[in-house]
GUGUVEX-313890 format. One line per 4 residues: their letters; for each residue x, y, z of N, C-alpha, C, O, CB. Coordinates in nm, 2 decimals. Glycine has a CB too. Layout:
BEGIN
A = X Y Z X Y Z X Y Z X Y Z X Y Z ~ ...
//
This chain:
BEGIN
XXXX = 1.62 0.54 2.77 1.72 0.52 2.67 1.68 0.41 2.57 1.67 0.29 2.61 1.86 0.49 2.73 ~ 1.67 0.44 2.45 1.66 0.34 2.35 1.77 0.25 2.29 1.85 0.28 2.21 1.62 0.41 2.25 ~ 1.75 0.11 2.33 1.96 0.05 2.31 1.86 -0.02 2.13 1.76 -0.08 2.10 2.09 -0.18 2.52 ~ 1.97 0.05 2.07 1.96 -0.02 1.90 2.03 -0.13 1.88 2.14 -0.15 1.93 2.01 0.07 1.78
XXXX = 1.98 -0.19 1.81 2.05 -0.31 1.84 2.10 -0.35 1.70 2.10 -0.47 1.68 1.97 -0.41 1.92 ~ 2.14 -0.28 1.63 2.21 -0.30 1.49 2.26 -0.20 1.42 2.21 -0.09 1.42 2.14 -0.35 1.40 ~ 2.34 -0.23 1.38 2.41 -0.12 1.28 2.41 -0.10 1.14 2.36 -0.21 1.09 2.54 -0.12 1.29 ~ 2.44 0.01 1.04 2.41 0.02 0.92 2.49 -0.09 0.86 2.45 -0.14 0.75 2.42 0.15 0.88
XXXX = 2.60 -0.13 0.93 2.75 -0.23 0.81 2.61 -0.41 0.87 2.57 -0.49 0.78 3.07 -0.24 0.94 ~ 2.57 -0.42 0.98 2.46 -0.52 1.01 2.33 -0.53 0.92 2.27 -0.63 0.88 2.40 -0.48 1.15 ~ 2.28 -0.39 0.91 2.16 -0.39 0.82 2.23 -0.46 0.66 2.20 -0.57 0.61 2.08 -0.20 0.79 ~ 2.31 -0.38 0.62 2.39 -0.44 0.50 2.40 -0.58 0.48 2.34 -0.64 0.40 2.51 -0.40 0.50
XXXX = 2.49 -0.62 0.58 2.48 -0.76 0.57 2.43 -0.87 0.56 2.48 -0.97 0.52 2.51 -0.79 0.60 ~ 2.26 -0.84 0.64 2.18 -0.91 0.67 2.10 -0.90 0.53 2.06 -1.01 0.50 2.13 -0.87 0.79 ~ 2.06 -0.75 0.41 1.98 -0.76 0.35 2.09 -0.78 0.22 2.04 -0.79 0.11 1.87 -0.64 0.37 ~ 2.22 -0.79 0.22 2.28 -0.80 0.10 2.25 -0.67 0.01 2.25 -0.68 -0.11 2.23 -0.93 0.04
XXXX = 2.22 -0.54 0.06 2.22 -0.43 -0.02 2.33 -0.36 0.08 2.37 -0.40 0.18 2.06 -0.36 -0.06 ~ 2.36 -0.23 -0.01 2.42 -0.07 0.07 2.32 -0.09 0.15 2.22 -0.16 0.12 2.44 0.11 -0.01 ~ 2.34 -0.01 0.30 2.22 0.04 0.40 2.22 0.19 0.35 2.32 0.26 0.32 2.26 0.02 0.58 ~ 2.06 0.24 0.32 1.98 0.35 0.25 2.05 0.44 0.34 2.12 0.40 0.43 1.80 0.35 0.26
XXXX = 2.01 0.60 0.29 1.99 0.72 0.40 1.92 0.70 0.48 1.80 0.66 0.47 1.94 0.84 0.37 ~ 2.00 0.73 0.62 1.87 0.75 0.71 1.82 0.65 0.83 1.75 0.66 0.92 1.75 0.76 0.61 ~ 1.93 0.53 0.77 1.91 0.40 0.81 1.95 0.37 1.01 1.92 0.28 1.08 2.04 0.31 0.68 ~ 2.00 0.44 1.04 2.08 0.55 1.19 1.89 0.51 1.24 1.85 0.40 1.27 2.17 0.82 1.16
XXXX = 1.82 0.63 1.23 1.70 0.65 1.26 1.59 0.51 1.22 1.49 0.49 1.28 1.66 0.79 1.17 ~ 1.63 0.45 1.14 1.50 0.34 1.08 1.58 0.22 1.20 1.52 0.17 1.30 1.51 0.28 0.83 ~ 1.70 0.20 1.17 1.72 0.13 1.34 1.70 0.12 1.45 1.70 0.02 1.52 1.78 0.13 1.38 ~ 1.68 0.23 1.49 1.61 0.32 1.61 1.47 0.28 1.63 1.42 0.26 1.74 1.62 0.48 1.59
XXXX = 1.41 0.29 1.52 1.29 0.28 1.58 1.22 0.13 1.52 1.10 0.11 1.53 1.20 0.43 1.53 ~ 1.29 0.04 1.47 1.27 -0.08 1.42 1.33 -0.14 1.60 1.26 -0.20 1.68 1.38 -0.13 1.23 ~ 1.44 -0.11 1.63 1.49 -0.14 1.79 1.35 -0.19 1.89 1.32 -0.29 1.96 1.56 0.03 1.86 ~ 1.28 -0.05 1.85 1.14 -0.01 1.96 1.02 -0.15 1.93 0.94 -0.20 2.01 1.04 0.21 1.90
XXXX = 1.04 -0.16 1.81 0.96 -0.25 1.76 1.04 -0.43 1.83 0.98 -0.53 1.87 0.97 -0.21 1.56 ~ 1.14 -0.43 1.82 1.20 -0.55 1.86 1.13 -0.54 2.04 1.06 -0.62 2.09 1.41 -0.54 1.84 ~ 1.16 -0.45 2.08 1.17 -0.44 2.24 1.02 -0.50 2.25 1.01 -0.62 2.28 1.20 -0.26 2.30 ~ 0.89 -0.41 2.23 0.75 -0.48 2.21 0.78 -0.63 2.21 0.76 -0.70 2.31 0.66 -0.44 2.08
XXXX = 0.82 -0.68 2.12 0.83 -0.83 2.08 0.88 -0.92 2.20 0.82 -1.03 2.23 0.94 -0.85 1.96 ~ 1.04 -0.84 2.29 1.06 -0.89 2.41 1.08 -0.89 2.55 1.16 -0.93 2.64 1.09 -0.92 2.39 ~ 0.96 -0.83 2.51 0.86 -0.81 2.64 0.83 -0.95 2.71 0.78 -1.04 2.65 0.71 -0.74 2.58 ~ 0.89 -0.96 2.85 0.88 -1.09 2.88 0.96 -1.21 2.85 0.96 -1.32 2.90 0.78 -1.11 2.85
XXXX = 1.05 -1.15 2.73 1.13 -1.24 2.76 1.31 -1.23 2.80 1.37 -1.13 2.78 1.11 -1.30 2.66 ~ 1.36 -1.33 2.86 1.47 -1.36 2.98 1.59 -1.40 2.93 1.62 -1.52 2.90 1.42 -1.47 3.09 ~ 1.69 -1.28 2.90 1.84 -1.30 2.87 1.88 -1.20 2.96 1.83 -1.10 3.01 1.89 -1.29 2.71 ~ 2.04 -1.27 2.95 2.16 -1.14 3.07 2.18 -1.08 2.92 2.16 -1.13 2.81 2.36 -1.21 3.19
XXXX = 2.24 -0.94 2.97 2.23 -0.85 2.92 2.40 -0.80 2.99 2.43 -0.84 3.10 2.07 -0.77 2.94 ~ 2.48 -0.72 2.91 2.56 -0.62 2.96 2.54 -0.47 2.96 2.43 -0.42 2.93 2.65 -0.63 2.90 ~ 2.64 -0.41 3.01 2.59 -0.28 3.10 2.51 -0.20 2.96 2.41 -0.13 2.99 2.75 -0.17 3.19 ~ 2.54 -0.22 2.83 2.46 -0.14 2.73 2.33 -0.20 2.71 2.24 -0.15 2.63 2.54 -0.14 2.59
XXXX = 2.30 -0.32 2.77 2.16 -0.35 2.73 2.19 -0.47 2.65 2.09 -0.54 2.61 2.07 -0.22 2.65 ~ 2.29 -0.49 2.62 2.31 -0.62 2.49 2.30 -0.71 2.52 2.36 -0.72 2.63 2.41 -0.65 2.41 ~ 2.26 -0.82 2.47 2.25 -0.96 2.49 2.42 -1.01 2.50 2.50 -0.99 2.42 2.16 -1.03 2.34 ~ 2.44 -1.08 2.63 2.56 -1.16 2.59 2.60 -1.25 2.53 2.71 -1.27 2.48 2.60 -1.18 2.63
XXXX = 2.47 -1.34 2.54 2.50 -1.47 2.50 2.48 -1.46 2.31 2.38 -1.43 2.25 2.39 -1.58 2.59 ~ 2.64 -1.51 2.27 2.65 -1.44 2.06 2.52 -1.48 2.02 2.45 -1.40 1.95 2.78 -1.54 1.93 ~ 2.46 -1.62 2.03 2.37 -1.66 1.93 2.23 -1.57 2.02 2.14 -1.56 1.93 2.36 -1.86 1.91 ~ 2.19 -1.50 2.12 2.07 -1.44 2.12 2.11 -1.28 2.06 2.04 -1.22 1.98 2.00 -1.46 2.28
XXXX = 2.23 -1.22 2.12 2.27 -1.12 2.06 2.27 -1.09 1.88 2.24 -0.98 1.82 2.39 -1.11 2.10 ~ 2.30 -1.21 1.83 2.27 -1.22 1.68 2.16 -1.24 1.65 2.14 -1.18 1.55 2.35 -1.31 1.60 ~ 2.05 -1.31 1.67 1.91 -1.34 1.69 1.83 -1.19 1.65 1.77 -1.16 1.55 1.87 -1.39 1.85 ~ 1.88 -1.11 1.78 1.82 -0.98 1.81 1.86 -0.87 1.69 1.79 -0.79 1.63 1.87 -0.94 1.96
XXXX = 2.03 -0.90 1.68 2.05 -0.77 1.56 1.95 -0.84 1.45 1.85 -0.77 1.41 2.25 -0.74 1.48 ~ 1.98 -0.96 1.40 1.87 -1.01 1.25 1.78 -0.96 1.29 1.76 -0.84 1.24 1.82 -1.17 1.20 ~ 1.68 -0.99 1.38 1.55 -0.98 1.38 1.51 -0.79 1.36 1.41 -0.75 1.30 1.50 -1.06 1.54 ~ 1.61 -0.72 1.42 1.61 -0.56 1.44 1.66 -0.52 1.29 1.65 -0.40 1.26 1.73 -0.50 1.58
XXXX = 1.71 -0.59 1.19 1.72 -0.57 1.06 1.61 -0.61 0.99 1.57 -0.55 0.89 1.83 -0.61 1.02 ~ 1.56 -0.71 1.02 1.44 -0.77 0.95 1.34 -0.71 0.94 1.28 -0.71 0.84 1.39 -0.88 1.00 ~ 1.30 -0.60 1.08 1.19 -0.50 1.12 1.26 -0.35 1.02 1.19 -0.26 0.98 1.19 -0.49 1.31 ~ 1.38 -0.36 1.00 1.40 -0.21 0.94 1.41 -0.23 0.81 1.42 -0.14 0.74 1.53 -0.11 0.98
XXXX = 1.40 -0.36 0.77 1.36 -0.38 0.62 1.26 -0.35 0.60 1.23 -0.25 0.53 1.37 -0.50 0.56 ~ 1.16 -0.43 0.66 1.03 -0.47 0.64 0.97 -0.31 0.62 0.92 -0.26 0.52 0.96 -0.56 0.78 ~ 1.00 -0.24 0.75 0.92 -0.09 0.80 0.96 0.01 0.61 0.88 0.06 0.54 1.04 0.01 1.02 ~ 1.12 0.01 0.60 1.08 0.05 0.44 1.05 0.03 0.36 1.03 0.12 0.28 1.12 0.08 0.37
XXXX = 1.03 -0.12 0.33 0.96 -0.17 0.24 0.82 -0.15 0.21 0.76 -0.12 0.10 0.97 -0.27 0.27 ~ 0.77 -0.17 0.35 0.62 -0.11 0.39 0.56 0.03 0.36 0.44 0.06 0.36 0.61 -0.12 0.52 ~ 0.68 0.13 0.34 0.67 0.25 0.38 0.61 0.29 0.47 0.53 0.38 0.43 0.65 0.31 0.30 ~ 0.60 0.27 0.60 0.55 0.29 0.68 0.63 0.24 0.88 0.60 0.15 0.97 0.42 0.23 0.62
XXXX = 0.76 0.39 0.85 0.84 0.38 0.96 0.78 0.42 1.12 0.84 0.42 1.22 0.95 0.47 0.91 ~ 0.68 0.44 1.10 0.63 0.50 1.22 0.48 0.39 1.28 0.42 0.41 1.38 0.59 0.67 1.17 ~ 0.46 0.30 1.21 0.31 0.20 1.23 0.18 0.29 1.24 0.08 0.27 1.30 0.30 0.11 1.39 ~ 0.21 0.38 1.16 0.09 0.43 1.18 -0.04 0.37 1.06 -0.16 0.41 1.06 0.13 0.57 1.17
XXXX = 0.01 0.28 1.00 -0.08 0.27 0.86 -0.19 0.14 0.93 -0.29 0.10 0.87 0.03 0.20 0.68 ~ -0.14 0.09 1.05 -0.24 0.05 1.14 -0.39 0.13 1.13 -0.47 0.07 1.07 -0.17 0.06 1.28 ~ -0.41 0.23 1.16 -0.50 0.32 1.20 -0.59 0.34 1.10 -0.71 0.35 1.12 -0.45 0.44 1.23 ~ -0.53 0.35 0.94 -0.59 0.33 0.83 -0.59 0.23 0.76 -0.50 0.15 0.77 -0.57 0.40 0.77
XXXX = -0.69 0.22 0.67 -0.72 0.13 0.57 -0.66 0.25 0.43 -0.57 0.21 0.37 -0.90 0.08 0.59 ~ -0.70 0.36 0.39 -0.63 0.40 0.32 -0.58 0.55 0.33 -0.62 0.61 0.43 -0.68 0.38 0.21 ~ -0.46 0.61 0.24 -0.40 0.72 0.24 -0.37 0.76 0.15 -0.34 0.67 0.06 -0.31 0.73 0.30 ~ -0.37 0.87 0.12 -0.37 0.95 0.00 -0.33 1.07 0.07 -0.38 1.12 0.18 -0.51 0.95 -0.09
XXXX = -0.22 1.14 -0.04 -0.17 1.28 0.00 -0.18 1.37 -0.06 -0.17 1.48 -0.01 -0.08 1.29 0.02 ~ -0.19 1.33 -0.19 -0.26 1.44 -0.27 -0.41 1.49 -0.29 -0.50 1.45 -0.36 -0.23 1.40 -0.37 ~ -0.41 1.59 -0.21 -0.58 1.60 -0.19 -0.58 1.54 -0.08 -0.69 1.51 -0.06 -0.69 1.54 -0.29 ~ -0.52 1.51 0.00 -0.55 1.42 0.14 -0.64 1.34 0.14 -0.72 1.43 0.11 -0.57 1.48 0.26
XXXX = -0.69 1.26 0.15 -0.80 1.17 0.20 -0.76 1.02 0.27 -0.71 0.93 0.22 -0.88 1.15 0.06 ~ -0.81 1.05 0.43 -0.76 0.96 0.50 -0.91 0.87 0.52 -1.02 0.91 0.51 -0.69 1.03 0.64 ~ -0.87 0.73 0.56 -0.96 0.62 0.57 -0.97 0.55 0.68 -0.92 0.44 0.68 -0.95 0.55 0.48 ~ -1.01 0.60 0.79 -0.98 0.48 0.90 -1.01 0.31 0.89 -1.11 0.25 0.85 -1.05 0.53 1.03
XXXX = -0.93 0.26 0.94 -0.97 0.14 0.93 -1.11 0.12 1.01 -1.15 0.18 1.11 -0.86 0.05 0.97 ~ -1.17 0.00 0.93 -1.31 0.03 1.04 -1.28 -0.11 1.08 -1.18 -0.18 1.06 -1.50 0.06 0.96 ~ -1.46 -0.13 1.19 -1.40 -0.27 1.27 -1.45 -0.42 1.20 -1.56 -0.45 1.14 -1.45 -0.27 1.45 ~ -1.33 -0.49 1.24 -1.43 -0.65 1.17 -1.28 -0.66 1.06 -1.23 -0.77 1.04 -1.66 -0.62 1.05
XXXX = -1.22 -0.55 1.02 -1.13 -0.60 0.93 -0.95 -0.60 1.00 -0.90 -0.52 1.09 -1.15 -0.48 0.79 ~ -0.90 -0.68 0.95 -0.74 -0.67 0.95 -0.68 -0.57 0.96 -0.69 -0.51 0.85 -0.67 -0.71 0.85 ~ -0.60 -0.46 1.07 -0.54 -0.36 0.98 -0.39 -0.43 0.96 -0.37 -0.55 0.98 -0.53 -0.20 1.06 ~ -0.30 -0.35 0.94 -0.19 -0.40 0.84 -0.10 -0.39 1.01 -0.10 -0.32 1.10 -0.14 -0.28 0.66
XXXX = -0.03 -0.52 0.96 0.06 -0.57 1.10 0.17 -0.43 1.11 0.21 -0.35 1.03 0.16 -0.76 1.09 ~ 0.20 -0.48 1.28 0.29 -0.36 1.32 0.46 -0.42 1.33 0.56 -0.35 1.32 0.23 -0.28 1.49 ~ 0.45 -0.56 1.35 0.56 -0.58 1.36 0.60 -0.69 1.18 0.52 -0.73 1.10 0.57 -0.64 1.54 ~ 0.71 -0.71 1.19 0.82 -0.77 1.01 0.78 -0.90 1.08 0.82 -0.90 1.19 1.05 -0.72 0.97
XXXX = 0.71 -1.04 1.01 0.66 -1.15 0.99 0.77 -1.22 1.03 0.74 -1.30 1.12 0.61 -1.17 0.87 ~ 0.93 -1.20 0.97 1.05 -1.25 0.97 1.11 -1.20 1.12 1.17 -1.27 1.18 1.13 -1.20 0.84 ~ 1.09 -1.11 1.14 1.13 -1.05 1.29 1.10 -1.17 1.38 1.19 -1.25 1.41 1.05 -0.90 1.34 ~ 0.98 -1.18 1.40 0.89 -1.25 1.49 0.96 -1.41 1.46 0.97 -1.47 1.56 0.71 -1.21 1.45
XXXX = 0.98 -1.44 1.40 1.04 -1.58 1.32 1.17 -1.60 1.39 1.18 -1.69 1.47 1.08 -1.56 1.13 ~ 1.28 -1.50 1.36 1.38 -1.49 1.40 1.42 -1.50 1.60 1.50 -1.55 1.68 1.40 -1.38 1.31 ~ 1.32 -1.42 1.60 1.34 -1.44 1.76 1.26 -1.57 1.83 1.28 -1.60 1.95 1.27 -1.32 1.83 ~ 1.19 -1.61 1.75 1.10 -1.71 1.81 1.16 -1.86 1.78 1.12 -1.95 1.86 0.95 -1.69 1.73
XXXX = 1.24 -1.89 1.70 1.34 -1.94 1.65 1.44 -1.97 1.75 1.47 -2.08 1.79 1.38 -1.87 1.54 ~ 1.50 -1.86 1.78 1.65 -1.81 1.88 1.59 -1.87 2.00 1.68 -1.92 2.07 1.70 -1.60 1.91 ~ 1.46 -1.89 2.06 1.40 -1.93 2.19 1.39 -1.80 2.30 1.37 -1.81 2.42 1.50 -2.04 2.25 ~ 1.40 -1.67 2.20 1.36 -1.57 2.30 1.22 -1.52 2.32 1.19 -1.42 2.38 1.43 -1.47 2.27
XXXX = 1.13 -1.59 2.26 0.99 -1.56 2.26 0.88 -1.69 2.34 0.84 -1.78 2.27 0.96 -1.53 2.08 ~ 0.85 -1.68 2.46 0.74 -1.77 2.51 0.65 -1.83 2.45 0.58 -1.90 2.51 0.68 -1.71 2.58 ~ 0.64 -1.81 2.30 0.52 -1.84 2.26 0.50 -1.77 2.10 0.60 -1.73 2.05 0.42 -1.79 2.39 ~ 0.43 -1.77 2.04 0.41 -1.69 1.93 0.41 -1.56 1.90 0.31 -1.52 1.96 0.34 -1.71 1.89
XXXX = 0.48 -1.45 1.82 0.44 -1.35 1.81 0.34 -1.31 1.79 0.31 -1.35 1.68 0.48 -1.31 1.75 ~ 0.21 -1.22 1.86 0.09 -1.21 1.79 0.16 -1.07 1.73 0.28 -1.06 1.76 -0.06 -1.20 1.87 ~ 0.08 -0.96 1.65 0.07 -0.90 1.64 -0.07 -0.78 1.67 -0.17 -0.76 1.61 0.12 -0.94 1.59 ~ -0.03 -0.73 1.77 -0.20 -0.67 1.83 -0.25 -0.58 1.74 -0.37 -0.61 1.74 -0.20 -0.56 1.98
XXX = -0.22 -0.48 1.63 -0.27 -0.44 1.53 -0.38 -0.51 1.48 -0.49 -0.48 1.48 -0.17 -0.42 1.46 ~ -0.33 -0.62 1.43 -0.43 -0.75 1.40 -0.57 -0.75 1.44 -0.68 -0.74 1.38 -0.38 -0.87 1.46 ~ -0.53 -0.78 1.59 -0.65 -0.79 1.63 -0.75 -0.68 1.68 -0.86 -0.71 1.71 -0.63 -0.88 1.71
//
């Protein structure tokens, strides 16, 4: 079960715009992206999976809006632009990323900030894409 951990009137509030079409699904999987992040780390939770304690529960929704900004911003809701260096759809022409270079991070810069901040993160976000 995937617990989301923000809502569209949350995304709103956090980015100061309407929340887009579609925004249900970009939560969902910006969520999946938070979860990676805390991995390893230690809060009580209620029976839905939620943080109880307000200030890590609010931590988590920012940080889970920060990631569904970022991911449309990026255009790239799914991390897959990891894999390439470039894309093109007209005429298709895919580029894998080769090795020795950066590919483009998987997790929102500000996400990682936000939780790391709140004290739910052991240590620094890496991002493994990266490396």
């Amino acid at each position: 079960m995937v617990v989301v951990y923000a809502t569209a009137a949350d995304y709103a509030a956090f980015t100061g715009k309407p929340a887009p079409e579609g925004i249900d699904a970009s939560l969902a999987r910006a969520s999946e992206r938070i979860d990676e992040l805390l991995i390893g780390a230690v809060y009580d939770t209620d029976d839905q999976e939620m943080p109880t304690d307000p200030r890590e529960r609010d931590a988590i929704t920012r940080a889970t809006c920060a990631q569904a900004a970022w991911m449309l911003a990026t255009g790239d809701p799914y991390g897959v632009a990891a894999a390439f260096k470039d894309i093109s759809i007209g005429s298709v022409r895919l580029s894998r990323a080769g090795s020795g270079e950066s590919a483009p991070a998987r997790h929102a810069p500000d996400a990682g900030r936000i939780l790391h901040t709140a004290g739910l993160l052991p240590g620094y976000a890496f991002d493994v894409a990266a490396w």
